[in-house]
C-alpha positions in Angstrom: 113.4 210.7 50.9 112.4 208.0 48.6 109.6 209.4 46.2 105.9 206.6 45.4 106.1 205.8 41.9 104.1 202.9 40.3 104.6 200.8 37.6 102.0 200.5 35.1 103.3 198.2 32.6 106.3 196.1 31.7 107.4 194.5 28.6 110.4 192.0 26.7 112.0 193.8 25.1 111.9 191.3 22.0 114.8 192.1 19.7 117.4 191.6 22.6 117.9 187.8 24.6 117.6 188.0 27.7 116.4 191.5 29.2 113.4 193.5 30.5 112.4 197.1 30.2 110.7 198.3 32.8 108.6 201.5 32.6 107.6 203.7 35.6 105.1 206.4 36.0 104.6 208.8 38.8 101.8 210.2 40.2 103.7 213.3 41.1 103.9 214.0 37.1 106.4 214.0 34.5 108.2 217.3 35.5 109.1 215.9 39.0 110.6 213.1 37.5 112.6 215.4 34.4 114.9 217.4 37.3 116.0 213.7 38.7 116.5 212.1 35.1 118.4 214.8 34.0 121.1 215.7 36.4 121.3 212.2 38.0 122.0 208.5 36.5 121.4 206.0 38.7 118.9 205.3 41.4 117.8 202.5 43.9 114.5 201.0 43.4 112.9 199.7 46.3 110.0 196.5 46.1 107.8 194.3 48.2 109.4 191.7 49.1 107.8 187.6 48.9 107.2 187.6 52.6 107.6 191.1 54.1 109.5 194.1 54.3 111.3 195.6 50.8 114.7 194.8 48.9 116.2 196.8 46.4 118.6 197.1 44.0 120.4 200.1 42.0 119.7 200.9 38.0 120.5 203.6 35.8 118.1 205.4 34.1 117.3 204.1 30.3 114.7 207.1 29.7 115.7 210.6 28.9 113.9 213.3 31.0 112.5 213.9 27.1 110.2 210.8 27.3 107.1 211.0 29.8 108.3 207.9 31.8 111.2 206.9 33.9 113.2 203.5 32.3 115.2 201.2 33.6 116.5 198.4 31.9 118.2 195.0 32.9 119.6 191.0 32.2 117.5 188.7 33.1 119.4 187.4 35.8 118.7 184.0 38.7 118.7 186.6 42.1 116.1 186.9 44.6 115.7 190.7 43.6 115.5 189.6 39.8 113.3 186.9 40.5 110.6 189.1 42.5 111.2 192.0 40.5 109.7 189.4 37.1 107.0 188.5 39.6 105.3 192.4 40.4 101.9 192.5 38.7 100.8 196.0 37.3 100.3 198.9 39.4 102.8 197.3 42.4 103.6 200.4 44.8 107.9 200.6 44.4 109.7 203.1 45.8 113.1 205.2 43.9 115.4 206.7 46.2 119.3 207.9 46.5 119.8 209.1 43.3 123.1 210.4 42.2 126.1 209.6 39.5 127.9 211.9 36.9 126.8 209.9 34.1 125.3 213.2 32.3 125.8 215.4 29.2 125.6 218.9 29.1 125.9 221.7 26.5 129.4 222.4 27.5 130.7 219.2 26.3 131.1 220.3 23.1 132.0 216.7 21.7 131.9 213.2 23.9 132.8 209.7 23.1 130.7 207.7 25.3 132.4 203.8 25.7 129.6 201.2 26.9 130.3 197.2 26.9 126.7 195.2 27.6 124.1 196.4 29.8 126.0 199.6 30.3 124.3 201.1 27.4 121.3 202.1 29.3 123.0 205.8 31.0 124.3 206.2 27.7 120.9 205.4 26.1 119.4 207.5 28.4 121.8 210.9 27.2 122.1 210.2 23.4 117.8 210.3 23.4 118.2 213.6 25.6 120.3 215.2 22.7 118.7 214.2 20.2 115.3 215.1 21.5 116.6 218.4 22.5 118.2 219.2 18.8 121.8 220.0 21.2 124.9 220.6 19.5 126.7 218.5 21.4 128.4 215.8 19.0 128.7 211.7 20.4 130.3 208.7 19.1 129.0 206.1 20.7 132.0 203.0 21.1 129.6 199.4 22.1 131.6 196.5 22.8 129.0 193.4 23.3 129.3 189.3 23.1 127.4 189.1 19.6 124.3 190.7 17.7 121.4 189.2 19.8 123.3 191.0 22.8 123.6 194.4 21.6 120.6 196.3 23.4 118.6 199.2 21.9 120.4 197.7 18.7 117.3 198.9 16.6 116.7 202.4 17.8 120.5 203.2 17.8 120.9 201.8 14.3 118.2 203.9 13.4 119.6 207.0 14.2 120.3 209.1 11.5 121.3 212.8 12.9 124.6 214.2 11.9 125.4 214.6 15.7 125.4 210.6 16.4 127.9 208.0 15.2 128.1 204.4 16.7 130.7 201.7 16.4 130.2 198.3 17.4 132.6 195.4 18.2 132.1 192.4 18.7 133.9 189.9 21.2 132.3 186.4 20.2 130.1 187.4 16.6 128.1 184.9 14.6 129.1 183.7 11.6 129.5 186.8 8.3 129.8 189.3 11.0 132.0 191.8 9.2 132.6 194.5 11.5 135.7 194.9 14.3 136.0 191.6 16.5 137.7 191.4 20.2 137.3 194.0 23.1 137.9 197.5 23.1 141.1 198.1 22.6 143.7 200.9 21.7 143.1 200.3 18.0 139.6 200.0 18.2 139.4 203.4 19.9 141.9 205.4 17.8 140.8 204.4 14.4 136.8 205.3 15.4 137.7 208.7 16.9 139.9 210.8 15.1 140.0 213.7 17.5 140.7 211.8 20.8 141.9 215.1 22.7 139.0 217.3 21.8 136.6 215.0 23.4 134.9 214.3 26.7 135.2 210.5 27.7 132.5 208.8 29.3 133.2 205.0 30.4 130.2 202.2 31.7 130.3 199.0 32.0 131.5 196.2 34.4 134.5 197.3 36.8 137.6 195.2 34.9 136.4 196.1 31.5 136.1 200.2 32.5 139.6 200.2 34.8 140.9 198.5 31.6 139.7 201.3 29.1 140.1 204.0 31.5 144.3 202.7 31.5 144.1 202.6 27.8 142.5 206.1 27.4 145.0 207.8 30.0 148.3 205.7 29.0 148.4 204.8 25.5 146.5 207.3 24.3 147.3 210.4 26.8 144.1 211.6 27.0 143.8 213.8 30.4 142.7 211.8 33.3 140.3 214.7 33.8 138.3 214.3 30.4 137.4 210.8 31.5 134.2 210.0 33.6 133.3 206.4 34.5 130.3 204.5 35.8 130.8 200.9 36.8 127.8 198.7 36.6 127.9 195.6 38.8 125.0 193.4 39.2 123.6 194.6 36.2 
């Protein structure tokens, strides 16, 4: 059943061209919402429409079930659910429903390289806060493939990190001029020369559909990693 939430406040998200964060609260309370965050990564999110009637549209969760707010974040993109969704004033009544996904860390894990390209950060986001916020054990490399700089989201609070649990590598397929880190897409080389213990980890793939079949291939067939260590989450319409 699809559960009232509101949203109190939005905001730009300054740092980063081009995208919203949206925060929700829920009446209900924070604990309601930690079960949902926590073992589930995407949802449907449900708005008045211009005229009548709702439409809706699915997002993963940006928030860890640590924070006392559900997230989602997304590209400012020209669709009539993007369009309205920038139009909701403070306090609109939406409605989150259908959640599911296997987008989701546990203790078990051990060690998990988690592969993101854009706007697929957010799940990922969403997992690394969780761990860190719980002091967990588990150990993440974080592998971000993005356009250039201004497109990398979270950039600040992910280059902030400083726990010996978290490592991130970013590449870069379009940079600005003096950027001096690994340009292209992610690729065999890129992946093998950031993570040195490729069959000791969990795999966990998000992004748009060519870009995680492509990885996925790369992970299984060049670099014989089980099929069964890899998880993926494609994000279309993001």
């Amino acid at each position: 059943m699809p559960l009232n939430v509101y949203i109190n406040y939005f905001l730009y998200a300054t740092a980063i061209v081009g995208l919203l964060v949206y925060f929700v609260r829920t009446p209900r309370g924070r604990f309601a919402w930690k079960y949902y965050s926590l073992y589930w990564k995407f949802f449907f999110v449900y708005i008045p429409a211009e005229v009548e009637g709702n439409i809706k549209h699915h997002f993963s969760f940006s928030s860890s079930p640590s924070e006392p707010f559900i997230e989602f974040t997304t590209r400012i993109r020209d669709s009539p659910f993007k369009n309205r969704l920038k139009k909701l004033t403070i306090g609109t009544t939406v409605k989150i429903a259908s959640v599911s996904g296997q987008f989701t860390i546990t203790e078990e894990m051990k060690k998990i390289v988690l592969i993101c390209g854009g706007i697929g950060i957010t799940a990922a986001r969403s997992n690394i806060k969780w761990v860190l916020d719980t002091h967990s054990h588990v150990i993440i490399i974080l592998l971000y493939g993005n356009r250039d700089s201004n497109n990398i989201a979270f950039k600040d609070e992910l280059e902030h990190i400083s726990e010996d649990n978290f490592k991130m590598f970013h590449i870069l397929s379009d940079p600005e001029e003096g950027w001096d880190g690994p340009k292209g897409f992610i690729n065999a080389e890129f992946i093998s020369s950031s993570v040195l213990d490729l069959t000791d980890r969990i795999w966990s793939i998000s992004g748009p559909p060519v870009m995680v079949k492509s990885i996925k291939t790369i992970l299984t067939t060049v670099l014989n990693i089980p099929e069964g260590k890899v998880k993926t989450e494609n994000y279309v319409g993001y």
